[in-house]
C-alpha positions in Angstrom: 0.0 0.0 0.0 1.9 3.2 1.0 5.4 2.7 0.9 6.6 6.0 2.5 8.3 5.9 5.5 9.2 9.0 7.1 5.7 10.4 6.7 4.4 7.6 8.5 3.5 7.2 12.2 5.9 4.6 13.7 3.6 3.9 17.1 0.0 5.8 17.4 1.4 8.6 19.6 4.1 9.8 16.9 3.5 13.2 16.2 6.0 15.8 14.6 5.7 19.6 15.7 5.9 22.2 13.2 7.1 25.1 14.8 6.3 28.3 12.6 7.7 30.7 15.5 8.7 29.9 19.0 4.8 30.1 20.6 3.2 29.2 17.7 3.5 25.1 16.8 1.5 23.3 14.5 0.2 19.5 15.7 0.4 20.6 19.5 -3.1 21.2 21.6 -2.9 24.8 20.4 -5.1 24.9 17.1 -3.6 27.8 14.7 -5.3 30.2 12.4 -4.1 31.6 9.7 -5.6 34.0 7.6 -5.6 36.6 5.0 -5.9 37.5 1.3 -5.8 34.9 -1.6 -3.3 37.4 -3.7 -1.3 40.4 -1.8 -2.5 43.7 -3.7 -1.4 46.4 -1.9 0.6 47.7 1.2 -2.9 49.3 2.7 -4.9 46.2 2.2 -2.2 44.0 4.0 -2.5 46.8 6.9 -5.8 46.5 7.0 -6.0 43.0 7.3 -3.2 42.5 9.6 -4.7 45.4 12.1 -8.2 43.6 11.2 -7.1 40.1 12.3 -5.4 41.5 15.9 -8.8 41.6 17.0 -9.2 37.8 16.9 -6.7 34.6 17.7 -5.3 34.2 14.5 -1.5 33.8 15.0 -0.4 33.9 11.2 -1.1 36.0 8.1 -1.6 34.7 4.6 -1.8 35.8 0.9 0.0 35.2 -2.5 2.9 37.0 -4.0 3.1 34.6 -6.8 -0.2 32.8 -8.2 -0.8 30.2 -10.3 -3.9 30.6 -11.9 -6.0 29.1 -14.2 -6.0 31.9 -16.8 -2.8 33.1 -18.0 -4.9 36.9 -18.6 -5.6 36.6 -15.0 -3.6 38.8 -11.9 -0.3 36.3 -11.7 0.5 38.5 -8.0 3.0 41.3 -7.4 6.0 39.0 -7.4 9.0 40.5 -5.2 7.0 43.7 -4.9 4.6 41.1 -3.1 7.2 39.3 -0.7 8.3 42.7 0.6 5.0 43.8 1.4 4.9 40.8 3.5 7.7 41.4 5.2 6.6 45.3 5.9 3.5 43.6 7.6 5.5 41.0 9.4 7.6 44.1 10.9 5.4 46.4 11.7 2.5 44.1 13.6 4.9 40.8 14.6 3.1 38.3 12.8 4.2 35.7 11.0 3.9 34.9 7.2 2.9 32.1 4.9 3.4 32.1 1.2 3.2 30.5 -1.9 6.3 29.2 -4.1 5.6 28.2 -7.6 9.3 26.7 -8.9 12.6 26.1 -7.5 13.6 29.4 -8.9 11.2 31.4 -6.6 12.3 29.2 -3.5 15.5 31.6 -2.5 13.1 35.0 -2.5 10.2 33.1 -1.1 12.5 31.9 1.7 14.2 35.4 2.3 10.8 37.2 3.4 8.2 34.3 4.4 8.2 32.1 7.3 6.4 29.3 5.8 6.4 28.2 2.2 3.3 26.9 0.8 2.9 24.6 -2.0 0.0 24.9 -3.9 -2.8 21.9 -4.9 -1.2 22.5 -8.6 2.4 21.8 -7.6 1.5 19.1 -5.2 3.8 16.6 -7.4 6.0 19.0 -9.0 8.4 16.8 -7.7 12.1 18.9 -8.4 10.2 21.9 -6.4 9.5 19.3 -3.5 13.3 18.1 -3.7 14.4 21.6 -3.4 12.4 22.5 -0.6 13.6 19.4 1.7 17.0 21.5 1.9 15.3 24.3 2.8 15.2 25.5 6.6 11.5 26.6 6.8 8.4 25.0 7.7 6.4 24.1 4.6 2.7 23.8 4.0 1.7 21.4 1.5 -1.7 21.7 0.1 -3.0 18.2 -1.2 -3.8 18.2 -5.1 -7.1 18.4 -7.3 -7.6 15.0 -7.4 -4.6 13.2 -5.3 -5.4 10.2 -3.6 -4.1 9.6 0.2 -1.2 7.7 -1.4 -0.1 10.4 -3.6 -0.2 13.2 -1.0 1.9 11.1 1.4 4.4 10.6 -1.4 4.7 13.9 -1.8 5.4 14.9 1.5 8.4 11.8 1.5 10.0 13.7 -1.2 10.4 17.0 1.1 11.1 14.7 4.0 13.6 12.4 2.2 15.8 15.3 1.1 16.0 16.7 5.3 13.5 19.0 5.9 11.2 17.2 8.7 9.0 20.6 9.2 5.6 19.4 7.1 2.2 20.4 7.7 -0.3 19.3 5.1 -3.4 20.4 3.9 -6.3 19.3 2.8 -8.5 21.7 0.7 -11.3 19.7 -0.9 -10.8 17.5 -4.3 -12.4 17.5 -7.6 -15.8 16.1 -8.1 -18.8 15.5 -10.5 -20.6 18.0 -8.6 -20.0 22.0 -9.5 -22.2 23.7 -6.3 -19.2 23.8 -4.5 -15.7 24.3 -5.6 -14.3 21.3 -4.7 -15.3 18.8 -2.0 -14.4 18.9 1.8 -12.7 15.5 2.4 -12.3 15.4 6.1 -12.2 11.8 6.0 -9.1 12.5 4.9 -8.4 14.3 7.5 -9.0 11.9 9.9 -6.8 9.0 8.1 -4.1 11.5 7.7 -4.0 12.3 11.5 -3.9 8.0 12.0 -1.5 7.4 9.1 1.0 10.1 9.4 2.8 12.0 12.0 2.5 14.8 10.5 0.6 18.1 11.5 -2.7 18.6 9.2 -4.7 21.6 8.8 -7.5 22.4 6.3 -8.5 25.3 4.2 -12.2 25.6 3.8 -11.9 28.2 1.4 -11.2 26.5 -1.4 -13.0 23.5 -0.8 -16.2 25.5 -0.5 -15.7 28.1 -2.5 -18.9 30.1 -1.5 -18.2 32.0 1.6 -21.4 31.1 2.9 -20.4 27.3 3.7 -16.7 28.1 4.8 -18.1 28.8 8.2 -19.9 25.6 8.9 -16.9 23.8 7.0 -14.3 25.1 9.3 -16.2 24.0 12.7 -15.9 20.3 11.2 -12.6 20.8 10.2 -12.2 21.0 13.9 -14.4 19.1 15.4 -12.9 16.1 12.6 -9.2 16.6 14.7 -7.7 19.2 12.2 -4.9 21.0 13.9 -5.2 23.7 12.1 -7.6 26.5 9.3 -6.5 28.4 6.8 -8.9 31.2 5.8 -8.9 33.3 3.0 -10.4 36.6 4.2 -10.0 40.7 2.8 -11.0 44.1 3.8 -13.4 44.6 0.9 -14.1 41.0 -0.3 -16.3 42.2 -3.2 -13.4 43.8 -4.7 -10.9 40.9 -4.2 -8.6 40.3 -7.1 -8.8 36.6 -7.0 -11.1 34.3 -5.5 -13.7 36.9 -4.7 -16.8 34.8 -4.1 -14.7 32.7 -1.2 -13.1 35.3 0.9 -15.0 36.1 4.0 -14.6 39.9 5.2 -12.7 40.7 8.3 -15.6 41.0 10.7 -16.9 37.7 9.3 -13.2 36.1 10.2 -13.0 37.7 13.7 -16.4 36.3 14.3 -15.7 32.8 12.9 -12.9 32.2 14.8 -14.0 33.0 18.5 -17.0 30.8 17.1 -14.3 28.2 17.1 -13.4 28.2 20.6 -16.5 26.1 22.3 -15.5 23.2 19.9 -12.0 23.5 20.1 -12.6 22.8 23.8 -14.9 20.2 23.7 -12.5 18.1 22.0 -9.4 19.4 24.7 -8.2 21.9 22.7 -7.7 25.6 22.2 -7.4 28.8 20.1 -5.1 31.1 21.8 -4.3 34.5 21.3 -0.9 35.4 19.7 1.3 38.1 21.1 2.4 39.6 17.9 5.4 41.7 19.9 7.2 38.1 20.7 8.5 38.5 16.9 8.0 42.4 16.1 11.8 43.5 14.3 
């Protein structure tokens, strides 16, 4: 069946902890948020989103400096321009950054400004990219493909493993289907088999499973009631006016509101949503 080995849980109670700062650790009882923009646009709208989120325990920002997208005529990100506004955000409020890396090219910029790299669902086997990135001393976030099976996304991981970088959290953020309602579909089944099979952190982004930003609420409180150990949100200051992915970002008052929503279930399973001091990291 699955003939990865590093990925794999050795005795039920293996578990490897991502540490994405020194308070904020991913597959610990601490559940972490992270949330943010689909593409970075603008110095203002990270501000506002960053100053948006403080209000809420959300202990990482997101949003994409390079995007892969489906048109080549659509916004492909701000590039470098991008990575320093992230880095400008990071400074100014103390919160860490996740990112997107496209290629093995991008990986030495990416690295420079971000604190976690994220590989997208369309890269999830881009296989020299995952090489790459297992010499790489950051956490990275892989997001499981369009249509990978269990199998496949464990592979994946392996390859980042294999090549010394132990620091994986994976992602699960719905898979193709016959059915178009919905972006993709939630498999949080997945979820659960990845939490037995692997040691590895897994988190979930409802987002682009749902695609609606109606459902992305409900979707998140299984995500955690299902053992996830982790959301990623996509959220914006004006959502209507989003560059990419418009119809799935949530506004900031929705965010704020979803995730203290989040704390009764994170406890009735024995866990919790804490807040994040941002001035533990502040430059």
């Amino acid at each position: 069946m699955f003939k990865a080995q590093l990925a794999l849980k050795s005795n039920p109670e293996a578990i490897t902890l991502v540490s994405l700062t020194d308070t904020v650790v991913f597959g610990g009882q601490d559940i972490v948020m992270i949330g943010g923009p689909c593409a970075v646009e603008s110095l203002a709208q990270m501000e506002a989103v960053a100053n948006g989120l403080s209000l809420a325990p959300v202990q990482a920002l997101r949003g994409g400096a390079f995007k892969p997208r489906t048109s080549p005529h659509s916004f492909q990100g701000l590039g470098l321009e991008g990575l320093k506004i992230l880095a400008e955000v990071k400074r100014r409020y103390g919160i860490p950054v996740v990112t997107e890396v496209m290629s093995t090219e991008q990986i030495e910029a990416v690295a420079t400004y971000a604190d976690m790299l994220q590989v997208g669902s369309r890269n999830m086997q881009n296989f020299e990219l995952l090489k790459a990135l297992g010499h790489v001393n950051k956490p990275i976030l892989l997001k499981r493909g369009l249509a990978a099976t269990l199998e496949e996304f464990i592979g994946a991981a392996e390859y980042i493993l294999s090549h010394g970088n132990t620091q994986v959290v994976l992602c699960e953020r719905g898979i193709r289907s016959f059915d178009n309602y919905t972006r993709n579909v939630l498999d949080l089944g997945a979820v659960v088999a990845l939490k037995q099979l692997t040691c590895l952190p897994v988190i979930v982004d409802p987002s682009h499973a749902a695609g609606r930003r109606e459902l992305i609420a409900p979707l998140a409180k299984a995500a955690i009631a299902a053992g996830a150990d982790g959301l990623i949100i996509e959220c914006h200051p004006q959502p209507e006016k989003s560059v990419s992915d418009a119809a799935q970002a949530l506004s900031l008052e929705e965010m704020v509101s979803l995730v203290h929503s989040l704390q009764p279930i994170a406890q009735a399973i024995g866990r919790s949503i804490v807040p994040f001091s941002r001035s533990l990291i502040a430059a």
